[in-house]
C-alpha positions in Angstrom: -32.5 53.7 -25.4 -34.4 50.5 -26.3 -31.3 49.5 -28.1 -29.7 49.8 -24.9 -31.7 47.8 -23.2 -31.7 44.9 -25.5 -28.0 44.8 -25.5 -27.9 44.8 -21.8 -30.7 42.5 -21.5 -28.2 39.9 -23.8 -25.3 40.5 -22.0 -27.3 39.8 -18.5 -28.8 36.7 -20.5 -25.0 35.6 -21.7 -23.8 35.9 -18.0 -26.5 33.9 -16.4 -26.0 31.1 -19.2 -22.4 30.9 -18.7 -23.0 30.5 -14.8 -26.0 27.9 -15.2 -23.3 26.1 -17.8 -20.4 26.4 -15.3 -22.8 25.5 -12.7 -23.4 22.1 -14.4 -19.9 21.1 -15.2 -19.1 21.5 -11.4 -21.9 19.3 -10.6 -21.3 16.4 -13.3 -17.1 16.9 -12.0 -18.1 16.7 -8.3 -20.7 13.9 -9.9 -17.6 11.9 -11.4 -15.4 12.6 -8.7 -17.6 10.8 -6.3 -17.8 8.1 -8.3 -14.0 7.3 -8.8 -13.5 7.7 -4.6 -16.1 5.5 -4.4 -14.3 3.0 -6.8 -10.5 4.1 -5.4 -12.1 3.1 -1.8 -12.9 -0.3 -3.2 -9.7 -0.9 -4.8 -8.2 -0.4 -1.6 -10.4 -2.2 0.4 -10.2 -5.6 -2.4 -6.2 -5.1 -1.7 -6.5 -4.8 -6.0 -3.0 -4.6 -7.8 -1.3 -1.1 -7.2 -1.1 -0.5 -10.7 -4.7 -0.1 -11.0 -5.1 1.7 -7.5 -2.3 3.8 -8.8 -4.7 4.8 -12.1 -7.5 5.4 -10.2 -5.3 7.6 -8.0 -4.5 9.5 -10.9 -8.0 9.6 -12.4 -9.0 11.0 -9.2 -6.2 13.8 -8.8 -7.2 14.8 -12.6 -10.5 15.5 -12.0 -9.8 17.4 -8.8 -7.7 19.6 -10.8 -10.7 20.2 -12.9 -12.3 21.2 -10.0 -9.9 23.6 -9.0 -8.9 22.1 -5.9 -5.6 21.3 -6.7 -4.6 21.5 -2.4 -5.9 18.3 -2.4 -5.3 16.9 -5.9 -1.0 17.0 -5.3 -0.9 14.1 -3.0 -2.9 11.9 -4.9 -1.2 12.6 -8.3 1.9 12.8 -6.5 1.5 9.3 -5.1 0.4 7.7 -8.4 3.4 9.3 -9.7 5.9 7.6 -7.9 4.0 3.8 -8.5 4.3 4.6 -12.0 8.0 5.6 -12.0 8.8 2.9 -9.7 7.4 0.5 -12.3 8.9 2.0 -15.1 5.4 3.4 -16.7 7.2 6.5 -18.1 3.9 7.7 -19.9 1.8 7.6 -17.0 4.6 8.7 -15.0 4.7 11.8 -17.6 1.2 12.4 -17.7 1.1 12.4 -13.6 3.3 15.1 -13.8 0.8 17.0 -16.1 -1.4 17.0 -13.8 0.5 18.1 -10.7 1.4 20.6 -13.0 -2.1 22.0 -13.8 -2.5 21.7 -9.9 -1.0 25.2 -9.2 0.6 24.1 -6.4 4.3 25.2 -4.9 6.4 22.4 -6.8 4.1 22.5 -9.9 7.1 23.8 -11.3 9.0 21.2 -10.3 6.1 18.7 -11.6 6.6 20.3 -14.9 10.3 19.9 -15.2 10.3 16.3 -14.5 7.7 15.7 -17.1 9.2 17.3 -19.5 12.4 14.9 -19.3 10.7 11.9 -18.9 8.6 12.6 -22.0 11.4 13.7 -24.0 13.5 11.3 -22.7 11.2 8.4 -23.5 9.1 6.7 -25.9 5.9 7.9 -24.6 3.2 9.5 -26.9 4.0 12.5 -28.9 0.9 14.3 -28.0 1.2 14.3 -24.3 5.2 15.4 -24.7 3.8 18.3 -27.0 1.2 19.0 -24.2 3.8 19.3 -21.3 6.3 21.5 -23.5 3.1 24.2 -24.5 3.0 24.8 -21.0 6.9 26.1 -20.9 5.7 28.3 -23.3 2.2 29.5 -21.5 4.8 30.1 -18.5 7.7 31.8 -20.1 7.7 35.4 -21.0 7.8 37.1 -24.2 11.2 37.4 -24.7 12.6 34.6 -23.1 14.1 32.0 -25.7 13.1 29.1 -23.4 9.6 29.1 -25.4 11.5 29.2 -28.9 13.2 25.7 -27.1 10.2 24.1 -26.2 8.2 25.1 -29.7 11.2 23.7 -31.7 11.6 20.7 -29.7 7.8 20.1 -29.6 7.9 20.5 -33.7 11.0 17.8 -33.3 9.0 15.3 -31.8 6.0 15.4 -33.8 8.1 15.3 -36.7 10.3 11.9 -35.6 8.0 10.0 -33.1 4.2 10.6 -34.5 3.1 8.4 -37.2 0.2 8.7 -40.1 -2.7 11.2 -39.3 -1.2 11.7 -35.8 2.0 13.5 -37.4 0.0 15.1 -39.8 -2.3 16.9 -36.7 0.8 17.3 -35.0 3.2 19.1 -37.4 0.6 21.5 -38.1 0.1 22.2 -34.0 3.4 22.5 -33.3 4.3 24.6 -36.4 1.5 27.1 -35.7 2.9 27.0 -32.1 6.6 27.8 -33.7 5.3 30.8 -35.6 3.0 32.0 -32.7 6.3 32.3 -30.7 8.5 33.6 -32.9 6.3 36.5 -33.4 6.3 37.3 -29.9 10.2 36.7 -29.4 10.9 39.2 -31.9 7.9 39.8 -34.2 8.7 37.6 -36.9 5.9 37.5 -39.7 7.4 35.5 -42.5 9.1 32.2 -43.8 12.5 33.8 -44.4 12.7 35.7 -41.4 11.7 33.0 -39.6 14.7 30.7 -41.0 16.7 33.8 -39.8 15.1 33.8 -36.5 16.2 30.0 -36.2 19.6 30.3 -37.8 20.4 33.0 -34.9 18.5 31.3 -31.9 20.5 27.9 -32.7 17.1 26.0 -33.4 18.4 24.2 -36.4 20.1 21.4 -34.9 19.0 18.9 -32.3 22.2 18.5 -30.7 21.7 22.5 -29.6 18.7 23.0 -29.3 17.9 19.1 -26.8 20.8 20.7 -24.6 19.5 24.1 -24.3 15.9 21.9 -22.9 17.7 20.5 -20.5 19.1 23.9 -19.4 15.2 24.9 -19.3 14.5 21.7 -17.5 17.2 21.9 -15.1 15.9 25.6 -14.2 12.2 24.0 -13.6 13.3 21.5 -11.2 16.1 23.4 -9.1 17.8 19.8 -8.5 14.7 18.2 -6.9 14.8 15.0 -8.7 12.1 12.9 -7.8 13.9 10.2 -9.5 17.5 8.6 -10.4 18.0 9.7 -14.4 20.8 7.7 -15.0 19.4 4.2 -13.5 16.3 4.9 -15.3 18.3 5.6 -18.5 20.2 2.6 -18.4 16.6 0.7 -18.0 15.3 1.8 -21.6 15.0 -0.6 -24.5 17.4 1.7 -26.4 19.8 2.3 -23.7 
């Protein structure tokens, strides 16, 4: 009986410290978020450039999403979003729809979709593009092959865009996210069945695999472009 007691007395003690801990993130957030309305009120009120209201916007619609109040965080990010695209800053653009993503709101979706293509779709940093395509696979069920896409195409990019000790981390994230998939596509537990996995899924080749994204993509976003593809195509350096 003592026994008991002790392990119930730790579990109450565990609880209570995970509140008090939970407790003080909410209160350094809601600390920080007054502090960036304070400064996004100034930047308005200075008439500042709206490239740097624009980040504050954004800095302000990430940490409300922190918060858990992402009813109020989807204008905000929304709004910074469409500065950014205007103005051709695909990454912020990218990572603005990470956030109205993470939002949980009714086009989060949606948010998602658009990311993903801009990210892909431009030379924006690896790590955020990886970011947006774990979430296809957070969202996607078992047995759905649209996680086997975005796994492959996440191991893609870190293997073509990231350079130095940001490949390295990178290759060995998105591999372990590879394997982690293929083992609950279709229970895959070693190298050669995972080539045979591949080999049948068409995840071999870029020029299958990129158009079988877009199919995910194009499912994501239902044809609610928030943006012209082809005129911001034929803006890229490499266009």
């Amino acid at each position: 009986m003592k026994q008991f007691d002790i392990l119930a007395t730790q579990i109450a003690d565990t609880a209570a410290d995970s509140i008090i801990n939970r407790s003080a993130e909410n209160a350094s957030l809601e600390s920080h978020l007054t502090t960036l309305q304070d400064r996004l009120k100034n930047l308005d009120q200075i008439h500042a450039p709206a490239h740097a209201i624009a980040d504050a916007r954004l800095q302000v619609a990430r940490t409300l999403v922190s918060l858990e109040r992402g009813d109020e965080a989807w204008p905000i990010g929304r709004a910074a979003f469409d500065h950014f695209i205007a103005h051709d800053s695909f990454e912020l653009a990218a990572d603005a729809c990470d956030v109205l993503f993470q939002a949980g709101q009714e086009e989060s979706l949606c948010a998602l979709g658009q990311g993903i293509w801009l990210a892909v779709t431009c030379p924006i940093d690896p790590e955020l593009t990886i970011e947006l395509l774990s979430h296809v696979i957070d969202e996607t069920p078992d047995d759905a092959d649209g996680a086997a896409v975005a796994a492959t195409t996440a191991l893609f990019i870190a293997d073509v865009r990231a350079r130095d000790r940001q490949r390295d981390d990178l290759m060995f994230f998105a591999t372990q996210m590879l394997g982690t998939v293929a083992r609950r596509h279709s229970g895959v537990d070693s190298p050669e069945q995972l080539e045979q996995w591949m080999e049948r899924l068409e995840l071999k080749e870029p020029e299958k695999f990129l158009v079988r994204l877009r199919n995910v993509v194009d499912v994501l976003v239902q044809d609610d472009w928030w943006f012209d593809r082809r005129a911001l195509q034929d803006r890229l350096p490499f266009a």
